[in-house]
C-alpha positions as a LaTeX table, in Angstrom:
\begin{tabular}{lrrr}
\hline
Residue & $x$ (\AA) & $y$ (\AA) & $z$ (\AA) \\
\hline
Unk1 & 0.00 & 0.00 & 0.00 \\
Unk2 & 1.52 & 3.51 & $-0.83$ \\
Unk3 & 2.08 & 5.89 & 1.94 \\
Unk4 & $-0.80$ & 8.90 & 1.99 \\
Unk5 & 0.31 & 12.31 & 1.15 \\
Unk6 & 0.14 & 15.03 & 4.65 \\
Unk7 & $-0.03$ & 11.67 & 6.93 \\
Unk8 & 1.33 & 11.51 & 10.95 \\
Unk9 & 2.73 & 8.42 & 11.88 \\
Unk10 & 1.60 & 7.12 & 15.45 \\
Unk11 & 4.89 & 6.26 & 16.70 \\
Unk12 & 3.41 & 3.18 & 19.05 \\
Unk13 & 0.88 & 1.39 & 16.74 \\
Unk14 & 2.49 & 2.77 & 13.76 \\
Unk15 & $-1.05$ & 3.31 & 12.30 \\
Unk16 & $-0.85$ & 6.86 & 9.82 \\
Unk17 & $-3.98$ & 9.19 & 10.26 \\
Unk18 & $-3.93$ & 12.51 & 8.87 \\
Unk19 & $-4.41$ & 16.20 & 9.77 \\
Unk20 & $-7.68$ & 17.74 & 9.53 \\
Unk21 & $-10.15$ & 14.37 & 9.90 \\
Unk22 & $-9.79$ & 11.40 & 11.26 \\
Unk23 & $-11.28$ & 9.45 & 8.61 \\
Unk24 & $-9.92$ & 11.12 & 5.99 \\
Unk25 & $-7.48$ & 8.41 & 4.79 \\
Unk26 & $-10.92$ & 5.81 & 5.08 \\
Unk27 & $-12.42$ & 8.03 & 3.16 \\
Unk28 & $-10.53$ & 8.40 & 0.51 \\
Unk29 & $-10.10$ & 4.83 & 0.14 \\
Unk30 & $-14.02$ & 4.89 & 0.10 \\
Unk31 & $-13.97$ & 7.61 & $-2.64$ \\
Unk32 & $-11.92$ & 5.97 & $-5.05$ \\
Unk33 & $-13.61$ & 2.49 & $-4.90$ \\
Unk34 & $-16.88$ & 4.22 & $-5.24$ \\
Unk35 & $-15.44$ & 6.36 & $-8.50$ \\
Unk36 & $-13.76$ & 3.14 & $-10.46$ \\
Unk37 & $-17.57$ & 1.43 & $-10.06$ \\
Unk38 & $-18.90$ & 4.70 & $-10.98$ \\
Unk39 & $-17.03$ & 4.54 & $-14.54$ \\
Unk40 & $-19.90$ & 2.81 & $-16.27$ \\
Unk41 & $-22.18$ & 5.48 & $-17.90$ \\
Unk42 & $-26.12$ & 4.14 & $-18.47$ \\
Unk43 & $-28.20$ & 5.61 & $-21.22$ \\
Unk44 & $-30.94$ & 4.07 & $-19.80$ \\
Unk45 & $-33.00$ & 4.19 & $-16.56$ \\
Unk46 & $-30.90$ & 6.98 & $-14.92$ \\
Unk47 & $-31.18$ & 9.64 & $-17.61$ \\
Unk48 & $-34.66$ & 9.33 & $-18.25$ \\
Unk49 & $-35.36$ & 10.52 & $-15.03$ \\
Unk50 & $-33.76$ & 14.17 & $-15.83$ \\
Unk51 & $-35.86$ & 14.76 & $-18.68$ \\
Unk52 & $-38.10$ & 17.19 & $-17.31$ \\
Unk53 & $-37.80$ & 20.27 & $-20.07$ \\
Unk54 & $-40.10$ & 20.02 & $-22.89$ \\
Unk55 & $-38.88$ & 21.47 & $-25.69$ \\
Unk56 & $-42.17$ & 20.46 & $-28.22$ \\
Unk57 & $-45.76$ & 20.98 & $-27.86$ \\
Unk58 & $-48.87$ & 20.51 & $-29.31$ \\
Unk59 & $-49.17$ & 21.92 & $-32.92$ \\
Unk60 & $-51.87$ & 23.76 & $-34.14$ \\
Unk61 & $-52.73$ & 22.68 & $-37.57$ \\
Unk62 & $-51.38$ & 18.82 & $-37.48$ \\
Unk63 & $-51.94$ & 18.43 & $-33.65$ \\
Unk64 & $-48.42$ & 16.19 & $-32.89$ \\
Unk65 & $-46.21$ & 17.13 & $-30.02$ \\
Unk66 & $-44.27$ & 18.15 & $-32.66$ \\
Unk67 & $-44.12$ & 21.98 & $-32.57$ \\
Unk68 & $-41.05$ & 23.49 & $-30.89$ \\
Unk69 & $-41.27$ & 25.95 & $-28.45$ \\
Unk70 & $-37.97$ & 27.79 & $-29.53$ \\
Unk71 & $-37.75$ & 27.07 & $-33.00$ \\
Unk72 & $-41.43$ & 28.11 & $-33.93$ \\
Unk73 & $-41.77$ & 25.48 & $-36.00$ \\
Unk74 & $-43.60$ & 21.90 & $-36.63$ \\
Unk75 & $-40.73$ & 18.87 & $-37.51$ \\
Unk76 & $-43.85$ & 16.99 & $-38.67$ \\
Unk77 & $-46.18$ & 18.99 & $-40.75$ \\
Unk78 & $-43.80$ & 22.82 & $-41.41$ \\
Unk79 & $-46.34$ & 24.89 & $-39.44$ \\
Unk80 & $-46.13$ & 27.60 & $-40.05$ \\
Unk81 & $-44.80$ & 27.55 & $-43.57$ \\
Unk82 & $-47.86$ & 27.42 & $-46.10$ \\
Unk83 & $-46.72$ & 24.21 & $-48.08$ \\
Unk84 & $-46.85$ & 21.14 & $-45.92$ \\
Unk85 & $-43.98$ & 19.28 & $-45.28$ \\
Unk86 & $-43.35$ & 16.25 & $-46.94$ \\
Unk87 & $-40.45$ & 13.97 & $-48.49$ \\
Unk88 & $-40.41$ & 11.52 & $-50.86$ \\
Unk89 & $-37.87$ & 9.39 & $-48.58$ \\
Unk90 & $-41.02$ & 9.37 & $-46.24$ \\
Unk91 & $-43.03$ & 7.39 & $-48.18$ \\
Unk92 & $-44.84$ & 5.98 & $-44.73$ \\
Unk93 & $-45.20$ & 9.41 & $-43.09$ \\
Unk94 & $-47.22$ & 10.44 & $-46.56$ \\
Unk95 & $-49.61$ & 7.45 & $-46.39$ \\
Unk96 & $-50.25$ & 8.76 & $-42.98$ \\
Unk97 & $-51.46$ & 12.13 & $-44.33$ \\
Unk98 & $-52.86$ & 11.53 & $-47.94$ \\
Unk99 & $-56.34$ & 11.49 & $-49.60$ \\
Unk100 & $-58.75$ & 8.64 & $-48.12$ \\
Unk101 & $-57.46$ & 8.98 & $-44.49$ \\
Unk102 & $-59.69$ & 11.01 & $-42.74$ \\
Unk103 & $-63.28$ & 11.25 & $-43.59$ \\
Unk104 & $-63.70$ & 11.94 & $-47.33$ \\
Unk105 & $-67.08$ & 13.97 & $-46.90$ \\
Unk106 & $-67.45$ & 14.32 & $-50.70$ \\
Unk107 & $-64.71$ & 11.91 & $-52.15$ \\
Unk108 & $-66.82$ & 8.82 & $-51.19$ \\
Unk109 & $-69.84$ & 9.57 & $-52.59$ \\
Unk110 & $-68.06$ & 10.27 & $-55.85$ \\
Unk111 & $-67.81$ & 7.24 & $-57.73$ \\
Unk112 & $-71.61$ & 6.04 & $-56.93$ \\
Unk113 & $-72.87$ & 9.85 & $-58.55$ \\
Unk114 & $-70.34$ & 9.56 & $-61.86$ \\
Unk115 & $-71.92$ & 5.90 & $-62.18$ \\
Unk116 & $-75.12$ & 7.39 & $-62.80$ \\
Unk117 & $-73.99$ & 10.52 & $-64.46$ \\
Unk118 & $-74.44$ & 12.98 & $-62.20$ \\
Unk119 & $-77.98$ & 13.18 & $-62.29$ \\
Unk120 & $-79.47$ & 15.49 & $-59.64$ \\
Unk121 & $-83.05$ & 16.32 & $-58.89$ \\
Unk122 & $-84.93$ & 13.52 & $-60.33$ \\
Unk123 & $-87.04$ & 10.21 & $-59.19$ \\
Unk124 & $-85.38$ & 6.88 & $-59.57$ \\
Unk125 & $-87.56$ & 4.94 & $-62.16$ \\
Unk126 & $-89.95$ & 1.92 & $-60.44$ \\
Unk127 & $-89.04$ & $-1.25$ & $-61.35$ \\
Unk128 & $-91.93$ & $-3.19$ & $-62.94$ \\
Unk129 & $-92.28$ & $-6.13$ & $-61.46$ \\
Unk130 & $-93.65$ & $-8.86$ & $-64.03$ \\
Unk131 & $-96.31$ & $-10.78$ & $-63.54$ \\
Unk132 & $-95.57$ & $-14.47$ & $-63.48$ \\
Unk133 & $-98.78$ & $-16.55$ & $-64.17$ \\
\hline
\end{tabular}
């Protein structure tokens, strides 16, 4: 063991103890075993619990947590640039977005009026049922 830097030497027992504390030598000791098993950094458990900032929020015209406070901007949808954002690398992202996802109001009653031409303001015709005698 290497002698400790500032220690007395108890002439009698021989035992070394230093100025200032008692136990600052155990200490020490204490403090360096402590810091060798400290050397493994986590990316797990341990810093999830100091996320406590939120940098995004709700946004107003796509409604993600995707708006950033600082920034002023969406990083899903652009807001508040006019043009949405999109990229043709996202291919999933635009399926997520694009025509027949959300309620089509007039798009799905469409094809059944172009079928019948458009017609608007007049009676089906009965069908005659024949008689069968």
């Amino acid at each position: 063991m290497h002698e400790p830097d500032q220690a007395n030497v108890n002439n009698k027992t021989g035992e070394t103890y230093h100025l200032g504390h008692p136990f600052a030598a155990y200490l020490r000791r204490f403090l360096n075993v402590q810091a060798k098993s400290d050397l493994k950094m986590t990316k797990g458990t341990t810093s999830f619990g100091k996320r406590h900032n939120k940098s995004h929020t709700a946004c107003r015209r796509c409604g993600k947590i995707s708006y950033h406070i600082q920034k002023k901007t969406c990083s899903s949808c652009g807001y508040p640039a006019k043009k949405m954002r999109n990229f043709n690398w996202g291919q999933k992202a635009k399926g997520r977005r694009t025509v027949g996802t959300g309620r089509m109001r007039y798009m799905k009653t469409l094809t059944r009026r172009f079928k019948n031409g458009f017609r608007e303001g007049t009676q089906a015709k009965k069908m005659i049922a024949s008689k069968s005698e």
